[in-house]
C-alpha positions in Angstrom: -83.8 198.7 -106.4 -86.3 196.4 -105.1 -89.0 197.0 -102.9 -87.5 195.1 -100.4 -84.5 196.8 -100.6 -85.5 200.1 -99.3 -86.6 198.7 -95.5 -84.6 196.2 -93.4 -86.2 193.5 -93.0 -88.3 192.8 -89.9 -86.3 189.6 -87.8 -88.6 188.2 -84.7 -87.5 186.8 -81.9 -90.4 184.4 -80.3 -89.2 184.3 -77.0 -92.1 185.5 -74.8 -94.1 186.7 -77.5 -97.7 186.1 -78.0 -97.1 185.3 -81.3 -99.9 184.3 -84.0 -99.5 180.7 -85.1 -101.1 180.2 -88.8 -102.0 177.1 -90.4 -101.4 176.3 -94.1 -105.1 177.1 -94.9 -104.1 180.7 -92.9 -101.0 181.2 -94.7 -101.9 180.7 -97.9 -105.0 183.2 -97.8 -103.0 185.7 -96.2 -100.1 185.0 -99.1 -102.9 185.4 -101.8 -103.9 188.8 -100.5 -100.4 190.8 -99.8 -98.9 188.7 -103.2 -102.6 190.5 -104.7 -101.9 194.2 -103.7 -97.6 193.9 -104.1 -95.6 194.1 -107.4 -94.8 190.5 -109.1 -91.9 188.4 -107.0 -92.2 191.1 -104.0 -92.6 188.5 -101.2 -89.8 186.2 -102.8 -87.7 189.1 -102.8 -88.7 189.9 -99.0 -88.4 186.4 -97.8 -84.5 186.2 -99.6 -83.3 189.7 -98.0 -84.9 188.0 -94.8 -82.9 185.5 -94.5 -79.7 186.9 -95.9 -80.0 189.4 -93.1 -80.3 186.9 -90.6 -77.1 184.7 -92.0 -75.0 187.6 -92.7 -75.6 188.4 -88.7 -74.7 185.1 -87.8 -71.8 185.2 -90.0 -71.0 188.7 -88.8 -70.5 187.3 -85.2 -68.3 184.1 -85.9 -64.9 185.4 -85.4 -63.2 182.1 -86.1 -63.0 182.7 -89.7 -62.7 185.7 -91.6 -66.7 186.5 -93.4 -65.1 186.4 -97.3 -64.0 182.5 -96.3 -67.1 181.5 -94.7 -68.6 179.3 -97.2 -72.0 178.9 -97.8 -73.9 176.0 -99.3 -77.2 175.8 -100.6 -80.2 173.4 -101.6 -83.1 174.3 -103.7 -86.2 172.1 -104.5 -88.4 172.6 -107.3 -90.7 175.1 -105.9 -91.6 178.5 -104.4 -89.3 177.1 -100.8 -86.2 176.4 -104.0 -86.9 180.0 -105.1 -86.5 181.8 -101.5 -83.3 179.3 -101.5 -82.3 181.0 -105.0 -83.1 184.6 -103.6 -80.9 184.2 -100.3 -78.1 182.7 -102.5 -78.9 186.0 -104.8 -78.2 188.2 -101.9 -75.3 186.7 -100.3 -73.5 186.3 -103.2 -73.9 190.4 -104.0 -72.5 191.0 -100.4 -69.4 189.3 -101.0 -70.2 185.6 -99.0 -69.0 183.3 -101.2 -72.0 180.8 -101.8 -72.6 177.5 -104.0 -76.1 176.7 -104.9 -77.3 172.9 -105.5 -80.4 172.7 -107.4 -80.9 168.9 -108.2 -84.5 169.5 -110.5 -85.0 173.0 -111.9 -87.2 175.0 -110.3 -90.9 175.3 -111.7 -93.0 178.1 -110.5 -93.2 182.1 -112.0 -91.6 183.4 -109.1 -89.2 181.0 -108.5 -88.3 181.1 -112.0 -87.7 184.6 -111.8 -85.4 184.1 -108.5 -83.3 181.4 -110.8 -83.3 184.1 -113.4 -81.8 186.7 -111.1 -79.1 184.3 -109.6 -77.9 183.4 -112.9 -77.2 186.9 -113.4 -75.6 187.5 -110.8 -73.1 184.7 -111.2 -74.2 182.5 -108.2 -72.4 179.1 -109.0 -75.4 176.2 -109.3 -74.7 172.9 -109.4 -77.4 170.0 -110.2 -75.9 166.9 -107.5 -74.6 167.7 -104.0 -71.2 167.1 -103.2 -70.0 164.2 -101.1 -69.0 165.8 -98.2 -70.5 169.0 -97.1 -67.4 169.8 -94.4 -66.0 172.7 -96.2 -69.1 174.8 -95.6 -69.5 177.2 -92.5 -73.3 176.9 -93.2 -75.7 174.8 -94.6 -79.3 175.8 -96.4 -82.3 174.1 -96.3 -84.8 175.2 -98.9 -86.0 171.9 -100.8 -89.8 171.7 -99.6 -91.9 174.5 -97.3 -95.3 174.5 -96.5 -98.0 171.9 -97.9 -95.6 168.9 -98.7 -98.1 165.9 -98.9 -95.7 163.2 -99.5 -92.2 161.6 -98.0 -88.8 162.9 -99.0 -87.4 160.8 -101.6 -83.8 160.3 -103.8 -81.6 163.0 -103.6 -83.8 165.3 -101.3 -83.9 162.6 -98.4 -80.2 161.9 -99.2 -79.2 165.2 -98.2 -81.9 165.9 -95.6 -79.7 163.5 -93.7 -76.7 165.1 -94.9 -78.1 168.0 -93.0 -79.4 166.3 -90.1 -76.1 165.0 -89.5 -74.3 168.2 -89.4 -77.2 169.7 -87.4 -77.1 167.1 -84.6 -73.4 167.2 -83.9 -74.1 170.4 -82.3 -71.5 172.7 -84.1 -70.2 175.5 -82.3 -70.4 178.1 -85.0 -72.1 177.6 -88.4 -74.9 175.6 -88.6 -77.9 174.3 -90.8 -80.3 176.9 -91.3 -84.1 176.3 -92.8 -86.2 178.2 -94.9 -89.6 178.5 -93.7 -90.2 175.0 -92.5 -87.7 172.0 -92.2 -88.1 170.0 -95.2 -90.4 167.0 -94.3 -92.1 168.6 -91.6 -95.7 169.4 -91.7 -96.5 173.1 -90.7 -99.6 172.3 -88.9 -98.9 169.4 -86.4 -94.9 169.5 -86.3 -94.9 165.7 -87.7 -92.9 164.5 -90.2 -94.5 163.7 -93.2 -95.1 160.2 -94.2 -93.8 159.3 -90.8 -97.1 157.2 -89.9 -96.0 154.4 -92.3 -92.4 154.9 -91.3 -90.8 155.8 -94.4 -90.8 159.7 -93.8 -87.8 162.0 -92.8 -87.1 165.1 -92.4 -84.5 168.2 -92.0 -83.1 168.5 -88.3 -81.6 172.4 -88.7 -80.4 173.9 -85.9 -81.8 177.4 -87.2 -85.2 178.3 -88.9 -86.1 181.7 -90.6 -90.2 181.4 -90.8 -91.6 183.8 -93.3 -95.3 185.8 -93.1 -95.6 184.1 -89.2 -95.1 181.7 -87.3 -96.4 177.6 -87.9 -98.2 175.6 -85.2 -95.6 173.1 -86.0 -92.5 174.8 -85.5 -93.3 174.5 -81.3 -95.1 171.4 -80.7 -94.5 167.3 -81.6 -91.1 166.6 -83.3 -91.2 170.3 -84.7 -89.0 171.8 -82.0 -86.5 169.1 -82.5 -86.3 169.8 -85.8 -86.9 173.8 -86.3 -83.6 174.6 -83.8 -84.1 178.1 -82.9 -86.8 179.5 -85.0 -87.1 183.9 -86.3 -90.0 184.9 -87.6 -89.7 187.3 -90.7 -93.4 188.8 -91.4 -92.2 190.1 -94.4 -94.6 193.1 -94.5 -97.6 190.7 -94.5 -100.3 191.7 -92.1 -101.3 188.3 -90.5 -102.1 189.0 -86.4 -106.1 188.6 -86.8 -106.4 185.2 -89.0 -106.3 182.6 -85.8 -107.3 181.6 -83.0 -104.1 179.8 -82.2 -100.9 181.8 -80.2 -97.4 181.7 -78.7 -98.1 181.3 -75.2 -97.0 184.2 -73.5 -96.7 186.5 -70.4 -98.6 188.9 -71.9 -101.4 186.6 -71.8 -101.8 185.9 -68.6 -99.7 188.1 -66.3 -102.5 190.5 -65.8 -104.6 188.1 -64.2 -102.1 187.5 -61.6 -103.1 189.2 -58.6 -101.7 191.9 -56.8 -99.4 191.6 -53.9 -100.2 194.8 -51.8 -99.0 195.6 -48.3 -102.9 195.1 -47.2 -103.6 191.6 -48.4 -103.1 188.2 -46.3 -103.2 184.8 -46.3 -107.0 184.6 -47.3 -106.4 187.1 -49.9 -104.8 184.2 -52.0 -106.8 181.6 -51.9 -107.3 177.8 -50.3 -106.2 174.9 -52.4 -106.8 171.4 -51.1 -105.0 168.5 -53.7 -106.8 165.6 -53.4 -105.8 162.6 -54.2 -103.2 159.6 -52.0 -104.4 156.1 -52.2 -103.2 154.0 -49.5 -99.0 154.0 -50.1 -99.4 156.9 -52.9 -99.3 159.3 -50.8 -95.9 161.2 -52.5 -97.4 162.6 -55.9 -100.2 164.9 -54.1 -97.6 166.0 -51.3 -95.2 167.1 -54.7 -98.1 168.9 -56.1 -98.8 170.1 -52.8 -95.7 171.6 -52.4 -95.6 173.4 -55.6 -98.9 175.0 -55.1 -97.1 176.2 -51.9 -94.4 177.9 -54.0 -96.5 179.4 -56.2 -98.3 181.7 -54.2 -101.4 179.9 -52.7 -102.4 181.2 -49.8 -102.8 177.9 -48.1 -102.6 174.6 -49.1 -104.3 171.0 -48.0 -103.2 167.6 -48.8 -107.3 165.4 -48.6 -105.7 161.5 -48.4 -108.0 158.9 -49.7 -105.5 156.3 -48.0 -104.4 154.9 -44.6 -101.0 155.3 -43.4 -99.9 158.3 -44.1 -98.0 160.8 -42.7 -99.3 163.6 -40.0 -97.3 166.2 -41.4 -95.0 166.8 -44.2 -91.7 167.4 -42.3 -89.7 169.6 -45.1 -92.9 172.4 -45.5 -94.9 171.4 -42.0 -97.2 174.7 -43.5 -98.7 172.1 -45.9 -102.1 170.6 -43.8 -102.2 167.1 -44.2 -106.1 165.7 -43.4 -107.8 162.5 -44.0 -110.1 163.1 -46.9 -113.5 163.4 -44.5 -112.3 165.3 -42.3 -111.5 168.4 -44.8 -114.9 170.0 -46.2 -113.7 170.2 -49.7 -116.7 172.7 -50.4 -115.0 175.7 -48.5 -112.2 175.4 -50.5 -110.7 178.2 -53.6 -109.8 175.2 -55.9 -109.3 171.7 -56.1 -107.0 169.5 -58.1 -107.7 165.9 -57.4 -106.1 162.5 -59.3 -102.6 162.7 -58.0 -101.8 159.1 -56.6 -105.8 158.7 -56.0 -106.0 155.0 -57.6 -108.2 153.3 -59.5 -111.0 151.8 -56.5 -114.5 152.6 -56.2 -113.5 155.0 -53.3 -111.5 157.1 -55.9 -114.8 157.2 -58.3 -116.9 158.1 -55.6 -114.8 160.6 -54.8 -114.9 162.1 -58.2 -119.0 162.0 -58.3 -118.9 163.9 -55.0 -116.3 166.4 -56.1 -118.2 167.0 -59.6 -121.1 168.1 -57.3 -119.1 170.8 -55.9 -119.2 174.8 -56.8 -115.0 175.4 -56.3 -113.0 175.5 -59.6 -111.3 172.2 -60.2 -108.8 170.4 -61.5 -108.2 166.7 -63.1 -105.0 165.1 -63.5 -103.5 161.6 -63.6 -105.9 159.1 -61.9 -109.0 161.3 -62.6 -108.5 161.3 -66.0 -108.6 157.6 -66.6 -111.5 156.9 -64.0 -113.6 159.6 -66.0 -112.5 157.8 -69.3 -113.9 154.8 -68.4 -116.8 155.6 -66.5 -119.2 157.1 -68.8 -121.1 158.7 -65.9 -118.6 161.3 -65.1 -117.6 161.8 -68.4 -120.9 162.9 -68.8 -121.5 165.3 -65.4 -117.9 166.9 -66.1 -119.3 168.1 -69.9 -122.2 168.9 -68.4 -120.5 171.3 -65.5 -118.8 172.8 -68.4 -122.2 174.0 -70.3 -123.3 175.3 -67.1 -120.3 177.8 -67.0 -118.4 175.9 -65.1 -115.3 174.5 -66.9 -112.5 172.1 -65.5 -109.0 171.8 -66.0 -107.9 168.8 -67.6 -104.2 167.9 -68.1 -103.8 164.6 -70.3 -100.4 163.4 -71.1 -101.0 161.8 -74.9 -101.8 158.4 -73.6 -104.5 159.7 -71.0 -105.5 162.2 -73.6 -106.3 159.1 -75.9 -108.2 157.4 -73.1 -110.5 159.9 -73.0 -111.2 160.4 -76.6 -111.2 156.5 -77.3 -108.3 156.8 -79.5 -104.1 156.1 -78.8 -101.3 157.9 -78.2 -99.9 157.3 -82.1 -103.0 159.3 -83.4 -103.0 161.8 -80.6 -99.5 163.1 -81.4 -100.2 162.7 -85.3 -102.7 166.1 -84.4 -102.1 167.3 -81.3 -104.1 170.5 -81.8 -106.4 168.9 -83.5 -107.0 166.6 -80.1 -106.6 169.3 -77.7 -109.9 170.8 -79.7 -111.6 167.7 -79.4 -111.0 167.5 -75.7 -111.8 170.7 -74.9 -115.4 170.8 -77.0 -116.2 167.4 -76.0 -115.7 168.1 -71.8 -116.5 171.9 -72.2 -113.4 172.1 -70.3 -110.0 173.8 -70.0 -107.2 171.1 -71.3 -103.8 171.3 -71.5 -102.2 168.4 -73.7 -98.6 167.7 -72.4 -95.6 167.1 -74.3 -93.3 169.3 -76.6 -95.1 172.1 -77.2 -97.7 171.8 -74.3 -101.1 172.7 -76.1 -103.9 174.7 -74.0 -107.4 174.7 -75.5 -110.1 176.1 -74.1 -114.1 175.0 -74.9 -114.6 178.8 -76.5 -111.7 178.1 -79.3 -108.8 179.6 -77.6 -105.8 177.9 -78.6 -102.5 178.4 -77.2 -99.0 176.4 -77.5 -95.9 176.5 -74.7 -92.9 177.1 -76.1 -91.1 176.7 -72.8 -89.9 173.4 -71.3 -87.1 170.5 -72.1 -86.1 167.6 -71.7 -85.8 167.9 -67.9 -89.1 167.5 -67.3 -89.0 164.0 -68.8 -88.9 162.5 -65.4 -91.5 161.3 -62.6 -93.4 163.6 -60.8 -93.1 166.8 -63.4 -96.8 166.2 -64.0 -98.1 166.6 -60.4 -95.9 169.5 -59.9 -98.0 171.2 -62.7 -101.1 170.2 -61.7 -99.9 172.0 -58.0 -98.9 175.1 -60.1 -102.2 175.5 -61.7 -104.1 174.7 -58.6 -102.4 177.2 -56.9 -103.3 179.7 -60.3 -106.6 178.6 -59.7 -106.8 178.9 -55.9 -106.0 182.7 -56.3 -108.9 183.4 -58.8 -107.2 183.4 -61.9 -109.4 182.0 -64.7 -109.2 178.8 -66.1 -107.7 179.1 -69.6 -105.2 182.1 -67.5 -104.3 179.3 -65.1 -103.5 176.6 -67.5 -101.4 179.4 -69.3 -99.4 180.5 -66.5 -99.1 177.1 -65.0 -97.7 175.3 -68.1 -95.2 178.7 -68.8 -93.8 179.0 -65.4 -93.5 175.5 -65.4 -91.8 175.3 -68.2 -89.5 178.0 -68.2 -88.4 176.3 -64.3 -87.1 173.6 -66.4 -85.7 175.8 -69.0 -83.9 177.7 -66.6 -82.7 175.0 -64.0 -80.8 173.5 -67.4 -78.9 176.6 -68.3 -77.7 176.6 -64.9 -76.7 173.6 -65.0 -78.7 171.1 -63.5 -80.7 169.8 -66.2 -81.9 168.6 -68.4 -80.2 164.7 -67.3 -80.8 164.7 -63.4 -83.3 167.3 -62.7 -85.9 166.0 -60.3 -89.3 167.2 -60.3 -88.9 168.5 -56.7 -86.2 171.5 -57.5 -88.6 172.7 -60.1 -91.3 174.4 -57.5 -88.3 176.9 -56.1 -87.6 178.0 -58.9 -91.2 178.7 -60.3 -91.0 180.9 -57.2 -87.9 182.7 -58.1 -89.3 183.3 -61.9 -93.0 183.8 -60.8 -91.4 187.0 -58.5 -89.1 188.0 -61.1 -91.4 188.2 -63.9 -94.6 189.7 -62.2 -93.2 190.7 -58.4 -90.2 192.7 -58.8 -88.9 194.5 -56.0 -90.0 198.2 -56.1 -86.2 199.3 -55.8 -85.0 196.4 -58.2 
């Protein structure tokens, strides 16, 4: 009896879990040491119990067709990600799954060798060339390429990774394709797909993925949560919690930061935000992000217009205070977020000198961004606010992102941790890279990526409605990198939620996101004491 056949193997779920995110460099080192201190072919042995576990669950709950006629098909490449395919084959074979094993190149390394060794024992049939048509299988496997593939898939691995893909993306109802550590083709570390940048690379769209030792960067952010499906951690007894800086964003990080809502407190108690921003005739995006800061708990909210014409009140939420800029002394307020709708004139840039000047925690968005980008000036007093203690809060979409860091979009998203880094240590400032995956990086090395959010925020006005949320974080004294978190969760999960109910993700406006960040924001952290 193996070693991993005395313990049931550990399955995570990494829904709202603060979960350590390792690199390749992090994952191999901490492979190295536990592969170091365990018996030869442990961890291969782990990782195949792992996953059989998890398939035999899945397999458990499909009622449709009996468990000894749910077929399972396999691919194995020629290394260590072919040998874990090889174990899990092992396994479900022994448990009575009926299971057929496609191995186009033999595998290579020791351990793999010895899962090939083991299988061929056992009796697991192995083929060397995939059949034609995979629609006699309940579930498809994925283990051709893990971690560290440098180049494009290529011959009969690409041919089936669309095989795959294919199945995967008509959505089945039970069944499914499920990957092995990483999608084949996908890099761990930046969720792109390898050799994608000179358009020849593809990869593995599965609609499940078992990740063994931790969690990858890439699994949550660019194309990786396209491609990854639902993703389970398996830490396979490895230790592996203290080797980054980079985590799941979570509650957990930021829910203690939220303040407390006691019978006592009022109106001051939670803070003055003022949103600044409303060129002449743009007067709509600061009003959204006005109203979301409203919803999220600010105590009370100002709307400072740069323009002419606009309205004296906002007649759905007449609690919002709408003021031409002058006339609102910006300096007694809890927080700022200025850029929304604030234009590109020398107004708006004198604005931003002024508001640089000012001791009230702040934050940049839209319009800002790209006047600091270009004006050299404020790029240079906003990094310098940030050495004094004083960080902003900037949140880039990828193109304004590459504004600011004199790149493009393209080379942003090929490493967007990697940017969000170079942001934060060239501003000294808080920034949250949207997108998939939303990264948050603060100027001291904290990394985090947001695993909530969909498609339904792919519309106009989601942007300033975070930048509202995070204001109003800010307003009541939450710090910055807490903010950012919370803001970019909340926000997220909105979405997420608005979509399983039905209204999203085609449809969903930006403006029915702020009620329900409400509705979570009391949920998760404000529950009523008899609830």
């Amino acid at each position: 009896m193996t070693d991993a056949e005395h313990t049931p193997p550990t399955l995570i779920n990494p829904h709202q879990r603060a979960l350590p995110l390792l690199t390749l460099t992090d994952l191999r080192a901490a492979e190295a040491q536990a592969a170091a201190a365990l018996p030869p072919n442990t961890l291969m042995a782990r990782a195949g119990q792992a996953a059989a576990s998890f398939l035999h669950e899945q397999i458990t709950r499909d009622t449709a067709v009996a468990k000894t006629k749910q077929r399972v098909w396999l691919i194995a490449g020629p290394g260590n990600n072919g040998g874990d395919a090889l174990a899990l084959a092992t396994e479900l074979h022994d448990a009575g799954i009926s299971v057929e094993l496609c191995m186009p190149v033999e595998v290579k390394p020791d351990d793999a060798r010895w899962a090939l060794d083991r299988a061929r024992a056992a009796g697991v049939t192995i083929t060397t060339a995939p059949p034609d048509s995979l629609d006699d299988f309940r579930w498809l496997v994925d283990g051709m390429f893990g971690i560290g593939l440098t180049r494009p898939l290529d011959g009969v691995f690409a041919r089936v990774a669309r095989q795959l893909s294919q199945r995967a993306q008509a959505r089945p109802r039970q069944g499914g394709v499920l990957a092995l550590d990483v999608p084949s083709g996908l890099d761990s570390d930046t969720g792109t797909v390898v050799g994608n940048d000179h358009g020849g690379g593809s990869a593995v769209h599965a609609t499940h993925t078992i990740t063994f030792i931790a969690a990858k960067p890439g699994l949550f952010t660019a194309q990786g949560r396209d491609h990854a499906g639902a993703v389970t951690v398996a830490p396979i007894g490895v230790d592996s919690g203290q080797r980054t800086a980079v985590q799941l964003n979570a509650p957990e990080l930021f829910g203690a930061f939220l303040p407390p809502r006691d019978f006592a407190t009022n109106k001051g108690t939670f803070g003055s935000l003022a949103v600044v921003g409303g060129d002449t005739g743009m007067c709509g995006a600061p009003i959204l992000a006005a109203r979301a800061a409203l919803y999220s708990g600010a105590g009370k909210v100002h709307v400072a217009l740069l323009g002419d014409g606009a309205p004296p009140y906002d007649p759905p939420h007449p609690e919002l205070m709408l003021h031409a800029l002058d006339d609102l002394p910006l300096d007694t307020m809890d927080a700022l977020a200025v850029g929304c709708g604030m234009g590109h004139r020398e107004r708006a840039t004198q604005v931003l000198r002024d508001v640089l000047q000012l001791d009230v925690p702040k934050l940049f968005d839209a319009d800002a961004l790209n006047l600091i980008a270009k004006n050299p000036a404020l790029a240079t007093e906003l990094a310098a606010r940030g050495a004094q203690g004083d960080p902003c809060i900037l949140t880039p979409h990828p193109l304004e992102a590459a504004r600011l860091l004199g790149s493009d979009a393209p080379g942003v998203q090929r490493d967007r941790l990697g940017a969000a880094r170079a942001l934060a240590a060239r501003f000294a400032s808080v920034v949250v890279l949207k997108g998939t995956g939303t990264i948050v990086a603060a100027p001291d090395g904290r990394v985090a990526i947001n695993s909530t959010g969909n498609a339904a925020l792919a519309t106009g006005g989601t942007g300033d409605v975070l930048g509202g949320i995070i204001g109003a974080l800010l307003a009541q004294h939450l710090p910055r990198y807490e903010a950012a978190l919370a803001g970019v969760y909340l926000h997220g999960l909105a979405a997420d939620t608005l979509s399983a109910q039905g209204h999203g993700p085609a449809g969903l406006t930006a403006g029915e996101l702020a009620p329900m960040v409400r509705t979570l924001l009391n949920r998760l952290f404000y529950p009523a004491a008899d609830a």
